[in-house]
mmCIF file of the N, C-alpha and C atoms, coordinates in Angstrom:
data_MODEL
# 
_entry.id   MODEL 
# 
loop_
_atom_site.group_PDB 
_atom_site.id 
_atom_site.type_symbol 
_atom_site.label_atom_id 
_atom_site.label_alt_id 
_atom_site.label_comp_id 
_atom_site.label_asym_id 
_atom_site.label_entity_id 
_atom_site.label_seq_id 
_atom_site.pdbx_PDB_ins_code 
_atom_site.Cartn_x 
_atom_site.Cartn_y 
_atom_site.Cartn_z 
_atom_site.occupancy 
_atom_site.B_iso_or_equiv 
_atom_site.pdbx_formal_charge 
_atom_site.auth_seq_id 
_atom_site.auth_comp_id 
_atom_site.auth_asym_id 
_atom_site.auth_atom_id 
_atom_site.pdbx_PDB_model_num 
ATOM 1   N N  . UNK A 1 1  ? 0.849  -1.198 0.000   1.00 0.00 ? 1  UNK A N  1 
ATOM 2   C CA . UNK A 1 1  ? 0.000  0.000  0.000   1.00 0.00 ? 1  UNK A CA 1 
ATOM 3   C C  . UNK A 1 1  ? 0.890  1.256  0.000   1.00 0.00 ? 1  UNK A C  1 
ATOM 4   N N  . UNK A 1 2  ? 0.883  2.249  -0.922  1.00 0.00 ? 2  UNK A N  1 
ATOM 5   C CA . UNK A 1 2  ? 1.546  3.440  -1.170  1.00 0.00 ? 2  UNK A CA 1 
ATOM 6   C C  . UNK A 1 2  ? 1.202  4.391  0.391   1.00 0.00 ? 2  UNK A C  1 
ATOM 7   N N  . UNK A 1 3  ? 2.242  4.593  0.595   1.00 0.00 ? 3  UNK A N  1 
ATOM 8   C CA . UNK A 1 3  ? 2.703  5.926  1.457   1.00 0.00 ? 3  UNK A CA 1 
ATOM 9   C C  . UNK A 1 3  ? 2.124  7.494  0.979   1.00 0.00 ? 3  UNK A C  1 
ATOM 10  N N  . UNK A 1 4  ? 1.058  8.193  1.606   1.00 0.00 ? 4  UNK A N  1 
ATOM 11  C CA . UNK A 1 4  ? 1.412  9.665  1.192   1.00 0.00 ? 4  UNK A CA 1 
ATOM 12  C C  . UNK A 1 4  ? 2.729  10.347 1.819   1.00 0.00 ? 4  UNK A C  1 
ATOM 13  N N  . UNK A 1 5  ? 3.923  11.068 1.020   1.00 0.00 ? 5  UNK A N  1 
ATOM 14  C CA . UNK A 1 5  ? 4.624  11.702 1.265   1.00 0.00 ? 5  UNK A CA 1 
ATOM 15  C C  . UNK A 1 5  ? 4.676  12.884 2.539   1.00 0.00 ? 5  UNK A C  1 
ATOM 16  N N  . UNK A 1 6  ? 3.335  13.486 2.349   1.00 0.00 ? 6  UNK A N  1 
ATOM 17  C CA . UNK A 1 6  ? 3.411  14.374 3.222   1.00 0.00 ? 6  UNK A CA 1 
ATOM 18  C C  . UNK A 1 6  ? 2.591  14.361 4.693   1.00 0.00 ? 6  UNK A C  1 
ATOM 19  N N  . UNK A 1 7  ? 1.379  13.392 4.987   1.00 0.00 ? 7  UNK A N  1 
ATOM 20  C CA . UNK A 1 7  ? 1.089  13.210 5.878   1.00 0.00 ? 7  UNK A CA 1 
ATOM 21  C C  . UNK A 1 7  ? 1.308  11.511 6.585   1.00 0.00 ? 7  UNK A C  1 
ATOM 22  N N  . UNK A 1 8  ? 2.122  11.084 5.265   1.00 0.00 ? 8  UNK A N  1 
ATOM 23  C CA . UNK A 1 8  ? 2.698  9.811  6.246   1.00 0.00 ? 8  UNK A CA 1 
ATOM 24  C C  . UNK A 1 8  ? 1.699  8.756  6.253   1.00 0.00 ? 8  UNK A C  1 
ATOM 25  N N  . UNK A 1 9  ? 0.562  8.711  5.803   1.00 0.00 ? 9  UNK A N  1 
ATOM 26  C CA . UNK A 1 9  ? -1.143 7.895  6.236   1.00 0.00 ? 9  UNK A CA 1 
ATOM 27  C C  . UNK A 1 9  ? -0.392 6.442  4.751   1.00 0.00 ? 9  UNK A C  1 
ATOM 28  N N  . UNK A 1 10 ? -1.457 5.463  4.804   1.00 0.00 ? 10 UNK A N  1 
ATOM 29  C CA . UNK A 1 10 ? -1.093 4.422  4.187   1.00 0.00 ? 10 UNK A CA 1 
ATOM 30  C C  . UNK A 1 10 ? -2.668 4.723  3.858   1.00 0.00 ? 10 UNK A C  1 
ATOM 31  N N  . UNK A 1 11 ? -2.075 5.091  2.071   1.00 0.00 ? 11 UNK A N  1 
ATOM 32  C CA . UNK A 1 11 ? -3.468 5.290  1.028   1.00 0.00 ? 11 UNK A CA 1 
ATOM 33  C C  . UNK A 1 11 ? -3.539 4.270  0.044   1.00 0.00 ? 11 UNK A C  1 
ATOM 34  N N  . UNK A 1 12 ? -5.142 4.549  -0.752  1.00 0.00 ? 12 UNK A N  1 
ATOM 35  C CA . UNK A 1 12 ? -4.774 3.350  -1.582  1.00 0.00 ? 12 UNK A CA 1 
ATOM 36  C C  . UNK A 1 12 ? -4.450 3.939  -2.845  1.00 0.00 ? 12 UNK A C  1 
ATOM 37  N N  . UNK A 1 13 ? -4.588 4.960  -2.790  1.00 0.00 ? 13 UNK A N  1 
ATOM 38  C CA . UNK A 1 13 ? -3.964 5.713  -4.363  1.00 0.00 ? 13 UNK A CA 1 
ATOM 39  C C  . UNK A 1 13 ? -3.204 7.033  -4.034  1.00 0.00 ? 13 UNK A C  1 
ATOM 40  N N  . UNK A 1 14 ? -1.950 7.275  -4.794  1.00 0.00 ? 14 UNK A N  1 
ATOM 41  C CA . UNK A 1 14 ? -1.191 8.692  -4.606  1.00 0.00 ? 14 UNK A CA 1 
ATOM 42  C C  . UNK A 1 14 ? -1.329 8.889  -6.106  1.00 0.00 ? 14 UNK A C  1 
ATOM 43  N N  . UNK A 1 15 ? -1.259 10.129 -5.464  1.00 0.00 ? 15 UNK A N  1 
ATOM 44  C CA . UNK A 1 15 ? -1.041 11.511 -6.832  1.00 0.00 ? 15 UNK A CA 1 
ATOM 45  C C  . UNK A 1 15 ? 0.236  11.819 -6.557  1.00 0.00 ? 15 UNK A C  1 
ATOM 46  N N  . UNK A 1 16 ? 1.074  12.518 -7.534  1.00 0.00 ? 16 UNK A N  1 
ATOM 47  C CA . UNK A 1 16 ? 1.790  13.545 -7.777  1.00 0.00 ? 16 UNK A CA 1 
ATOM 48  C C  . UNK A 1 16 ? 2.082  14.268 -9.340  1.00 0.00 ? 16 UNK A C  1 
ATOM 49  N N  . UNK A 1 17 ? 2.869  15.112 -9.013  1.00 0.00 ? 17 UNK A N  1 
ATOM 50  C CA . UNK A 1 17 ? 2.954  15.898 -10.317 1.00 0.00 ? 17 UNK A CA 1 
ATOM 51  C C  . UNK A 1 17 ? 4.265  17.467 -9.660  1.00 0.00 ? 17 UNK A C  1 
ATOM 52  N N  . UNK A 1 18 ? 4.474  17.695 -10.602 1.00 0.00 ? 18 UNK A N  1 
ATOM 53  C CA . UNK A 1 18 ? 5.831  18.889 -10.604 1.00 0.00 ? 18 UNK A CA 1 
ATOM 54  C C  . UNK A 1 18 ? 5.395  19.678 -9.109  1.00 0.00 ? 18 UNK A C  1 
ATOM 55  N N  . UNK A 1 19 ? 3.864  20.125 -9.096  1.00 0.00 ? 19 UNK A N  1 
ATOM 56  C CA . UNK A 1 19 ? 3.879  20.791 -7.216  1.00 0.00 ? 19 UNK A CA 1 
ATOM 57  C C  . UNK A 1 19 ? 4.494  20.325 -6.745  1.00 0.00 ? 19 UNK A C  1 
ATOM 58  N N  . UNK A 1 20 ? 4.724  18.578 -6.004  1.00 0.00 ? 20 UNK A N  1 
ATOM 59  C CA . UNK A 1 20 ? 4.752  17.866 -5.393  1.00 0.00 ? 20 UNK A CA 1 
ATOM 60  C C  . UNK A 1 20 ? 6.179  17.636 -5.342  1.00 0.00 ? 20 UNK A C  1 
ATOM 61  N N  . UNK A 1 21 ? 7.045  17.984 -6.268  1.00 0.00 ? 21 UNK A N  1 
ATOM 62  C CA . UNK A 1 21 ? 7.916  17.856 -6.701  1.00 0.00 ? 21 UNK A CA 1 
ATOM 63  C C  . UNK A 1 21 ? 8.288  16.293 -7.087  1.00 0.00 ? 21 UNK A C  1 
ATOM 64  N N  . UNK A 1 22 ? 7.411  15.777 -7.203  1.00 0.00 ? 22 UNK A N  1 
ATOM 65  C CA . UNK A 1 22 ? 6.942  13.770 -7.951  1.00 0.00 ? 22 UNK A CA 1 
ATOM 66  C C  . UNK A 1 22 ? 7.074  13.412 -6.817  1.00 0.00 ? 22 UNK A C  1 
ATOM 67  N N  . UNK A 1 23 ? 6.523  13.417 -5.632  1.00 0.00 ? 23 UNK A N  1 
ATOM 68  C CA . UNK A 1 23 ? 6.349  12.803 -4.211  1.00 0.00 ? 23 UNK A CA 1 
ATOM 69  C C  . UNK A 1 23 ? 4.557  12.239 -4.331  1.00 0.00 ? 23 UNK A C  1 
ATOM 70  N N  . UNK A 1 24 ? 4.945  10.929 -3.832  1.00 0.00 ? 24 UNK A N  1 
ATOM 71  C CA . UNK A 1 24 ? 3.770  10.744 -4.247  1.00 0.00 ? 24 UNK A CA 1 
ATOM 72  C C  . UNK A 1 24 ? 2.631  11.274 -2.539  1.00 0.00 ? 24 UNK A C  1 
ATOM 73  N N  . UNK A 1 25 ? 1.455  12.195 -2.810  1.00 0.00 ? 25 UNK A N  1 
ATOM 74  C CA . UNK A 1 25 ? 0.569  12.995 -2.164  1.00 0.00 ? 25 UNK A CA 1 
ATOM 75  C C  . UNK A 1 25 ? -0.317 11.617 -1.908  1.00 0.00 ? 25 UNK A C  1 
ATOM 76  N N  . UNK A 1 26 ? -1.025 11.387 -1.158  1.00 0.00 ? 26 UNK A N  1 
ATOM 77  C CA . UNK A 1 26 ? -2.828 10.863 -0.990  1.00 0.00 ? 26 UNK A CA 1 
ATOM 78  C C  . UNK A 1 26 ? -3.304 12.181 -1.615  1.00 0.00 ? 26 UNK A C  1 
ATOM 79  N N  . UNK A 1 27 ? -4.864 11.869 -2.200  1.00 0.00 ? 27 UNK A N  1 
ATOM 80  C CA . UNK A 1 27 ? -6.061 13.423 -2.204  1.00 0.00 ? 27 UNK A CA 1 
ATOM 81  C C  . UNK A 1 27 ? -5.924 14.011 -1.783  1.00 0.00 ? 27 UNK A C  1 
ATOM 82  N N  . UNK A 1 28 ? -6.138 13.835 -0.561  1.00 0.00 ? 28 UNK A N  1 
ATOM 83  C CA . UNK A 1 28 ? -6.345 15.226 0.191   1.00 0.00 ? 28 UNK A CA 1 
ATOM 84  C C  . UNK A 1 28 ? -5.110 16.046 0.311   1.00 0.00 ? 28 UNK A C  1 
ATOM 85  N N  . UNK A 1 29 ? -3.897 15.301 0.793   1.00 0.00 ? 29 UNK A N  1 
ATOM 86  C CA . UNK A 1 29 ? -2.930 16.642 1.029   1.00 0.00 ? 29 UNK A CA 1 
ATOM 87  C C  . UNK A 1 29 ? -2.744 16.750 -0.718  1.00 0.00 ? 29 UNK A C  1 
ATOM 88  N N  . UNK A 1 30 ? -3.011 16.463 -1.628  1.00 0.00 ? 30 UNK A N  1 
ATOM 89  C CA . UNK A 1 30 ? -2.437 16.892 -3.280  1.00 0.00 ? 30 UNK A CA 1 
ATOM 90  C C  . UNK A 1 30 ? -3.973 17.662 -3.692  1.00 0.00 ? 30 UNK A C  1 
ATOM 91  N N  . UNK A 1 31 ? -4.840 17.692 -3.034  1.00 0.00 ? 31 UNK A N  1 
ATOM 92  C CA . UNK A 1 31 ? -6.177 18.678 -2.934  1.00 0.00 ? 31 UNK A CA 1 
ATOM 93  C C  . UNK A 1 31 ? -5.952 19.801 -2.647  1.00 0.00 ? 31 UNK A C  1 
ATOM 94  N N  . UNK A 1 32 ? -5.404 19.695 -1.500  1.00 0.00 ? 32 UNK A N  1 
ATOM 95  C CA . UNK A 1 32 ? -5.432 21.222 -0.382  1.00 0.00 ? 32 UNK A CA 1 
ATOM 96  C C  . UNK A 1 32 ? -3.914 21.455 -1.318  1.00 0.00 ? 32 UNK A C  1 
ATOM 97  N N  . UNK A 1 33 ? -2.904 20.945 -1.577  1.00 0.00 ? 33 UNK A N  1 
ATOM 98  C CA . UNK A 1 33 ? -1.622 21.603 -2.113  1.00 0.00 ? 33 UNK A CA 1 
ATOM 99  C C  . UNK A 1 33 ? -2.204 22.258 -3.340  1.00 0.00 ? 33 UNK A C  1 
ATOM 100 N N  . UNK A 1 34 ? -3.104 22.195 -4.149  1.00 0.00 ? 34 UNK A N  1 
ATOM 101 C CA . UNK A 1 34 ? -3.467 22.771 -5.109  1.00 0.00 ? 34 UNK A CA 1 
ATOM 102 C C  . UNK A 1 34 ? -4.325 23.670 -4.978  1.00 0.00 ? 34 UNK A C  1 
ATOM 103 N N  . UNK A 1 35 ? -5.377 23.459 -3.976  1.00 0.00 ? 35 UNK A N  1 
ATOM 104 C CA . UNK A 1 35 ? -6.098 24.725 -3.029  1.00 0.00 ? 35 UNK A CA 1 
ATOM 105 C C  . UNK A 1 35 ? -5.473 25.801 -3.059  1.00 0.00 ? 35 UNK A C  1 
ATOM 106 N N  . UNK A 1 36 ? -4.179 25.712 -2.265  1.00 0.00 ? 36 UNK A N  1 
ATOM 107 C CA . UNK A 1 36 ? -3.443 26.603 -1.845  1.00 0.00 ? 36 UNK A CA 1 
ATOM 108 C C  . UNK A 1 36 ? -2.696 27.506 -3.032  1.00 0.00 ? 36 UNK A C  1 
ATOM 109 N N  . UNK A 1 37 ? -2.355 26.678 -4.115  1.00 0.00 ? 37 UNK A N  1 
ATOM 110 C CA . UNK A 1 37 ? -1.717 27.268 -5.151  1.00 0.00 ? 37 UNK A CA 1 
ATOM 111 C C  . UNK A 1 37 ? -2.910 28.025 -6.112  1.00 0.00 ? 37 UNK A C  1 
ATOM 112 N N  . UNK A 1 38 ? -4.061 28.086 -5.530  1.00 0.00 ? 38 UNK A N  1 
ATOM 113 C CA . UNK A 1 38 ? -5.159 28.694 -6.642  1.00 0.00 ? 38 UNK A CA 1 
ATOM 114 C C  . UNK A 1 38 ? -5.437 29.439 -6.260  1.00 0.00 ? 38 UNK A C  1 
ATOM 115 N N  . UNK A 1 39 ? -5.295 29.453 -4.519  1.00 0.00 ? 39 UNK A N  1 
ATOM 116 C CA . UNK A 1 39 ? -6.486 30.372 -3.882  1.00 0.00 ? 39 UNK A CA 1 
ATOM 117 C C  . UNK A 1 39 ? -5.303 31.853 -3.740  1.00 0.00 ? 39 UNK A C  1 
ATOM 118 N N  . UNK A 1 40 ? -4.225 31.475 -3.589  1.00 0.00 ? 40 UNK A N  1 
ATOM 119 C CA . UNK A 1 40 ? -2.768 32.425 -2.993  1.00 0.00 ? 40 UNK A CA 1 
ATOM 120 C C  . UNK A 1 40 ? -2.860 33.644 -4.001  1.00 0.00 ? 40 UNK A C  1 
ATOM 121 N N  . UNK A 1 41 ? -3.391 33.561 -5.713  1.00 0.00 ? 41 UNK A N  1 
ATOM 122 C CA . UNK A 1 41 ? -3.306 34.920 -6.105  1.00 0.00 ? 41 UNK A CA 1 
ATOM 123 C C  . UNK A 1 41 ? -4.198 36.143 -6.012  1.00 0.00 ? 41 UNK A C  1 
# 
């Protein structure tokens, strides 16, 4: 079972992509990391 990178939880699917710098995220923290990059301008 894949690791999310940033909160450490045992998911059953990761994301990543260049934000992430290819770390693989769970949803939610690769949700809210993109939240954050939309909502910031």
């Amino acid at each position: 079972m894949p690791t999310c990178a940033k909160c450490e939880n045992d998911v059953k699917k990761v994301y990543d992509c260049d934000h992430t710098d290819y770390e693989e995220y769970c949803v939610e923290c690769y949700t809210e990391l993109h939240y954050y990059l939309t909502e910031k301008d």
